[in-house]
MMTF fields as JSON, N, C-alpha, C and O atoms, coordinates in Angstrom:
{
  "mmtfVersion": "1.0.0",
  "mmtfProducer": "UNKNOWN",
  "numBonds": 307,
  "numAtoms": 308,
  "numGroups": 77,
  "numChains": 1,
  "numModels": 1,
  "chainsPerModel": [1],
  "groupsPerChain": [77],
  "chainIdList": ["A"],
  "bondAtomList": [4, 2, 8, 6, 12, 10, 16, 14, 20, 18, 24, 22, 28, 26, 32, 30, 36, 34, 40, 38, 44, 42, 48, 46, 52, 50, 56, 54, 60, 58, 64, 62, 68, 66, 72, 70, 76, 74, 80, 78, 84, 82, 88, 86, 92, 90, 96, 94, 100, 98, 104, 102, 108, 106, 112, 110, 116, 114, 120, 118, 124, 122, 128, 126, 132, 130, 136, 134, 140, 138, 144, 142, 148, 146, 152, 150, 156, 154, 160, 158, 164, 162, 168, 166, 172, 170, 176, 174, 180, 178, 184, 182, 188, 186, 192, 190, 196, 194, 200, 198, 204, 202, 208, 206, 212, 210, 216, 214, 220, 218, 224, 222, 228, 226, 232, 230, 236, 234, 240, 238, 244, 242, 248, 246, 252, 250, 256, 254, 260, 258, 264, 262, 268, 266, 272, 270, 276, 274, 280, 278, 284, 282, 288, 286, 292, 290, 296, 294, 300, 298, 304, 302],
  "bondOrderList": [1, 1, 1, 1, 1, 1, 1, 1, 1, 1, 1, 1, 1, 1, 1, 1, 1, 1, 1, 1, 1, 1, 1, 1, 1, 1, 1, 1, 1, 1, 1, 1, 1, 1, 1, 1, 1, 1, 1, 1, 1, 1, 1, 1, 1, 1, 1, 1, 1, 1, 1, 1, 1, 1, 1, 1, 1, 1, 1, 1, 1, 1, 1, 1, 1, 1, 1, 1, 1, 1, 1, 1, 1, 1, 1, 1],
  "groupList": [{"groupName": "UNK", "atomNameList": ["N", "CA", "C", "O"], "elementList": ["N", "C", "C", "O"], "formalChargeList": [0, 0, 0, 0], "bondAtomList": [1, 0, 2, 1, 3, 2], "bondOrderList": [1, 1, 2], "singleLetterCode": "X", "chemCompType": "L-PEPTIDE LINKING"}],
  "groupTypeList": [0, 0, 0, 0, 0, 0, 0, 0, 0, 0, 0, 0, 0, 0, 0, 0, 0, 0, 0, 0, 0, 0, 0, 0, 0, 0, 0, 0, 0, 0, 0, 0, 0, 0, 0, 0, 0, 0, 0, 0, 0, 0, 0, 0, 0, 0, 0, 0, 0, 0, 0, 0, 0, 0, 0, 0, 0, 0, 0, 0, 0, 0, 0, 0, 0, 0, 0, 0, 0, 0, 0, 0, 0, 0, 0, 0, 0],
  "groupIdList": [1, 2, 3, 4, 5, 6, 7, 8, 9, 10, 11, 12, 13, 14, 15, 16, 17, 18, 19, 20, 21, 22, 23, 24, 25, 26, 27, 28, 29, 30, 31, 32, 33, 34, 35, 36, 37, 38, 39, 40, 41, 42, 43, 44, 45, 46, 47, 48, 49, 50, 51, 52, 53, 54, 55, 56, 57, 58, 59, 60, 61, 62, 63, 64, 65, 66, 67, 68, 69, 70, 71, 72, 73, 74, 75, 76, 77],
  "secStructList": [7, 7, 2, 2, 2, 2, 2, 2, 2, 2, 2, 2, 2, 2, 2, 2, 2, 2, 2, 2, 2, 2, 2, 2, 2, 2, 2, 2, 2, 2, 2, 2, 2, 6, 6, 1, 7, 7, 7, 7, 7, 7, 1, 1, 7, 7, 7, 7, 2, 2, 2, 2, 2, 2, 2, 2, 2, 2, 2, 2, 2, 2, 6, 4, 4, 4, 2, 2, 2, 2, 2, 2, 2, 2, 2, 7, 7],
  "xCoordList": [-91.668, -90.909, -91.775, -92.948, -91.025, -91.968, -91.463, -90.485, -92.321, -91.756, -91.1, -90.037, -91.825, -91.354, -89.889, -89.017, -89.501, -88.132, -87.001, -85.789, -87.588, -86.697, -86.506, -85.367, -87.641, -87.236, -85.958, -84.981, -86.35, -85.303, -84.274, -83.495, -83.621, -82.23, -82.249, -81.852, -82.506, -82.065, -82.201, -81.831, -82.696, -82.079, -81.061, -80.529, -80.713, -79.503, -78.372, -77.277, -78.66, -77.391, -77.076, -75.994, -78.195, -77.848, -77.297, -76.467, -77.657, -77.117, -76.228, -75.533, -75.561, -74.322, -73.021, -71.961, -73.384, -72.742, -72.514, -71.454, -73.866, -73.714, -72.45, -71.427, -73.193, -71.916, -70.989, -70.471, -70.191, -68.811, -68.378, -67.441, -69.151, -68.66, -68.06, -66.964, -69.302, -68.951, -67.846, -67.235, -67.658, -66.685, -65.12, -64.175, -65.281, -63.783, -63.8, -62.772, -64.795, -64.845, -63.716, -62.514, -64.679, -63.875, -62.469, -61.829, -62.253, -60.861, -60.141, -58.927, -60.647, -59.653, -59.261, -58.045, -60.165, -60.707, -59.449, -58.776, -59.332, -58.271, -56.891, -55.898, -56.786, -55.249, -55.15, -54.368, -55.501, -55.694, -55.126, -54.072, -56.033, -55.388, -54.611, -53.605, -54.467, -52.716, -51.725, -50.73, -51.625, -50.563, -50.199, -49.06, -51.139, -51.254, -51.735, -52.613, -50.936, -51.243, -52.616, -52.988, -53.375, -54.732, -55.078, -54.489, -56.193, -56.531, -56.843, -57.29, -56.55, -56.984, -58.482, -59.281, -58.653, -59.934, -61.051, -61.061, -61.944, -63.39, -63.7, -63.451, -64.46, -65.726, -66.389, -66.283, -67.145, -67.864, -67.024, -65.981, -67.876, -67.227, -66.314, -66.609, -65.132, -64.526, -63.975, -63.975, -63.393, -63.492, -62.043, -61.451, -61.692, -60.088, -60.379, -61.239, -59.195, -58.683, -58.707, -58.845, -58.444, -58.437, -60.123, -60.425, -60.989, -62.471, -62.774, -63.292, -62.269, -62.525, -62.274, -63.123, -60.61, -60.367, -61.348, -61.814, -61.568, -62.365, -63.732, -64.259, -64.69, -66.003, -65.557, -66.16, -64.704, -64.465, -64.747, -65.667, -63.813, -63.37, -64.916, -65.195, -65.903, -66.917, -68.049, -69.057, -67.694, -68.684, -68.691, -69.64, -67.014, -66.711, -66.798, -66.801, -66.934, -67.436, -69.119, -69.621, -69.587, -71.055, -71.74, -72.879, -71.149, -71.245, -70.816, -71.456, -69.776, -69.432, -70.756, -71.472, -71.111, -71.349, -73.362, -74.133, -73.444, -74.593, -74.909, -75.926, -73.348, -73.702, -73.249, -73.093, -72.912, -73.002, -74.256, -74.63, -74.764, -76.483, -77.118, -77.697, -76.795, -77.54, -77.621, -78.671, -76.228, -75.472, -76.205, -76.949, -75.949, -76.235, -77.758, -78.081, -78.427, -79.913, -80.54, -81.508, -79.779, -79.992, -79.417, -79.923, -78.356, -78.002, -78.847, -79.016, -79.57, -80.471, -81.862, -82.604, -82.086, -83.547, -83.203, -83.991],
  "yCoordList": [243.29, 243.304, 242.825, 243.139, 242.032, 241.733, 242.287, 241.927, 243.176, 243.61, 243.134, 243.586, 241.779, 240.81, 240.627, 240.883, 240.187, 239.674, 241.207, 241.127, 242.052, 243.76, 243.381, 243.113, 243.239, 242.841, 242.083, 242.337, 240.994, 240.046, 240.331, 240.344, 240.626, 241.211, 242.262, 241.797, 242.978, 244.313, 243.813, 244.642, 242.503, 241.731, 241.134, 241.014, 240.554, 239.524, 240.751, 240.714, 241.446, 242.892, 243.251, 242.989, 243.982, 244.664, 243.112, 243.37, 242.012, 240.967, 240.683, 240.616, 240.255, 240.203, 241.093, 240.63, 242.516, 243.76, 243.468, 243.053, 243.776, 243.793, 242.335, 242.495, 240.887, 240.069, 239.687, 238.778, 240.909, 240.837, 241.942, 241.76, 243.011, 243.626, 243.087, 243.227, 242.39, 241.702, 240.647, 240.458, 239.954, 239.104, 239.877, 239.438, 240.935, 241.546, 242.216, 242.055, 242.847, 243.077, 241.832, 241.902, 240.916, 239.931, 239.268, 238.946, 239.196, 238.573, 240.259, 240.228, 241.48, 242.72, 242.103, 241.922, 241.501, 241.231, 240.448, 240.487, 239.664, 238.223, 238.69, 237.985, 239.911, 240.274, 240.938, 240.278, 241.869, 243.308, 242.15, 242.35, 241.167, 240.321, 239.843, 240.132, 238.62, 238.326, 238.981, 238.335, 240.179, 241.299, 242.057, 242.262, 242.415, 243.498, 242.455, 241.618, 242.632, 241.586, 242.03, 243.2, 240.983, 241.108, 241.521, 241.069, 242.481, 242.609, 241.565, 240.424, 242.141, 241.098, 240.573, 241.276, 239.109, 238.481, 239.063, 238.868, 239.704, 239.549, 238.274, 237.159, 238.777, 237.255, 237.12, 237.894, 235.834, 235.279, 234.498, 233.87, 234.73, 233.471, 234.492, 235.636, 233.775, 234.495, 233.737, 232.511, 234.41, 233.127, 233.619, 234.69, 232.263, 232.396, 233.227, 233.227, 233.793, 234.393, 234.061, 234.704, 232.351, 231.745, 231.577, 231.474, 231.574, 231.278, 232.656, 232.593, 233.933, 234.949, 234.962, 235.256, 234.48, 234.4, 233.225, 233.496, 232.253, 231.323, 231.94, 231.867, 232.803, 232.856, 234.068, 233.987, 235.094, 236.065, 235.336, 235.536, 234.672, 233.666, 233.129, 233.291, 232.586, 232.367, 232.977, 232.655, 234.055, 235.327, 235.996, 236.501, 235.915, 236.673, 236.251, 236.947, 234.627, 233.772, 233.787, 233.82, 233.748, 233.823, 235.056, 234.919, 236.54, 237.361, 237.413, 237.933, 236.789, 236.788, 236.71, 237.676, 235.307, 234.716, 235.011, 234.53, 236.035, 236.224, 237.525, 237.92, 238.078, 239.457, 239.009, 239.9, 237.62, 237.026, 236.286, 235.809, 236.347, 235.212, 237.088, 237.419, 237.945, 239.261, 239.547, 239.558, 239.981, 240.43, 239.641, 240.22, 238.434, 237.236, 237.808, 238.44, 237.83, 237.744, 239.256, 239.418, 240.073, 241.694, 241.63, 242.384, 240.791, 240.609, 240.031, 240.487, 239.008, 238.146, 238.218, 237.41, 239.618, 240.36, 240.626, 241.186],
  "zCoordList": [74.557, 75.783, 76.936, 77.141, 77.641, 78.911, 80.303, 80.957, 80.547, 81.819, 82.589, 83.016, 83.003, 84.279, 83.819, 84.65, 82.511, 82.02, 82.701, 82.902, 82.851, 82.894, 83.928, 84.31, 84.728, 86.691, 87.023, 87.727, 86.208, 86.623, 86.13, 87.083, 85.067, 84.316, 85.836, 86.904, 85.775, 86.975, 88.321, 89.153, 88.898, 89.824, 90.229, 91.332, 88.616, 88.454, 88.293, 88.855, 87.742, 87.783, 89.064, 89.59, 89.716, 91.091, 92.176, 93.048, 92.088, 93.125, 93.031, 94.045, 91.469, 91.086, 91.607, 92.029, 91.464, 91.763, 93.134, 93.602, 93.935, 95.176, 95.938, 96.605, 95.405, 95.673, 95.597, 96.246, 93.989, 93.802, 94.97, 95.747, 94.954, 96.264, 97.698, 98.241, 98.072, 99.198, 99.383, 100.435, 98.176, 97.773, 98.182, 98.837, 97.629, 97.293, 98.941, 99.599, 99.482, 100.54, 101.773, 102.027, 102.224, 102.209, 102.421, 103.422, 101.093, 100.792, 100.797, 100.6, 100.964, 102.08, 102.843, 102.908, 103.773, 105.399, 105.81, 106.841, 104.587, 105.255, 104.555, 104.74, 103.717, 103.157, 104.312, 104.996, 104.907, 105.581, 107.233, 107.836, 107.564, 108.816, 108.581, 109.228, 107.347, 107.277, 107.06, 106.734, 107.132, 107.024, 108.115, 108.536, 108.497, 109.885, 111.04, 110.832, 112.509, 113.547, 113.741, 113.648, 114.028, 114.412, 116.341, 117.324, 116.279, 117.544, 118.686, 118.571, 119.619, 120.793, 120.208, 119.59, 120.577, 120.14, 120.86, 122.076, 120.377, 121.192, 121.628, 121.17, 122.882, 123.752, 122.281, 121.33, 122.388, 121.175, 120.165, 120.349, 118.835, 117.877, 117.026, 116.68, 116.782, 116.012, 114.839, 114.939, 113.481, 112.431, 112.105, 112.243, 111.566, 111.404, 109.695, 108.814, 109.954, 108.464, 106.857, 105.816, 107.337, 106.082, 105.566, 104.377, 106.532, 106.415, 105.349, 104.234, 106.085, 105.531, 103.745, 102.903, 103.465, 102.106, 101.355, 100.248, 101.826, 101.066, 100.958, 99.847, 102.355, 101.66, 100.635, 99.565, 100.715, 99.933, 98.182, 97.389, 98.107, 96.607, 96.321, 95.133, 97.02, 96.576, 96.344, 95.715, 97.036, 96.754, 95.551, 94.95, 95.145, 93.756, 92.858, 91.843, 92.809, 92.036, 91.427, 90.304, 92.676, 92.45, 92.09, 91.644, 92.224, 92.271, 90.164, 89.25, 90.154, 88.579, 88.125, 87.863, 88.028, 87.808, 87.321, 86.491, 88.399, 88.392, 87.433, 86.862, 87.544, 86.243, 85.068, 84.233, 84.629, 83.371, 82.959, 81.887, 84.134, 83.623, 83.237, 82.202, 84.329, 83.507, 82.602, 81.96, 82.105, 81.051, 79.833, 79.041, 79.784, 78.511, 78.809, 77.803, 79.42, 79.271, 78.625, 77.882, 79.096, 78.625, 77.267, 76.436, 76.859, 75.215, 74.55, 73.419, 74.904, 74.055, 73.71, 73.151, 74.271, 73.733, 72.561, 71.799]
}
């Protein structure tokens, strides 16, 4: 067993996790505004809704994506 290989499997796990989270987080963000009228805009930048569903979708993607490079790599010891 090589240690270093453990690190990285339990990187690619916890990042994965963490960015399907954020992913699904997200695409809440933009169901939760296209449903319910949105608040008066704050001063500053504000991002339209649809921005919200698209980075959501790529987060959950990459977020897949990254607990299948885990997954496969924690199988193939």
């Amino acid at each position: 067993m090589h240690p270093h290989k453990q690190t990285r499997i339990l990187f690619l796990l916890i990042s994965g996790t963490l960015t399907l989270i954020g992913g699904i987080a997200e695409m809440y963000r933009a169901a939760k505004d296209m449903l319910a009228p949105a608040a008066p805009a704050m001063k500053g930048i504000t991002i339209p809704v649809e921005m919200h569903l698209v980075i959501g979708v790529m987060l959950v993607f990459v977020g897949v994506l990254l607990l299948y490079l885990g997954f496969r790599a924690k199988w193939k010891r």
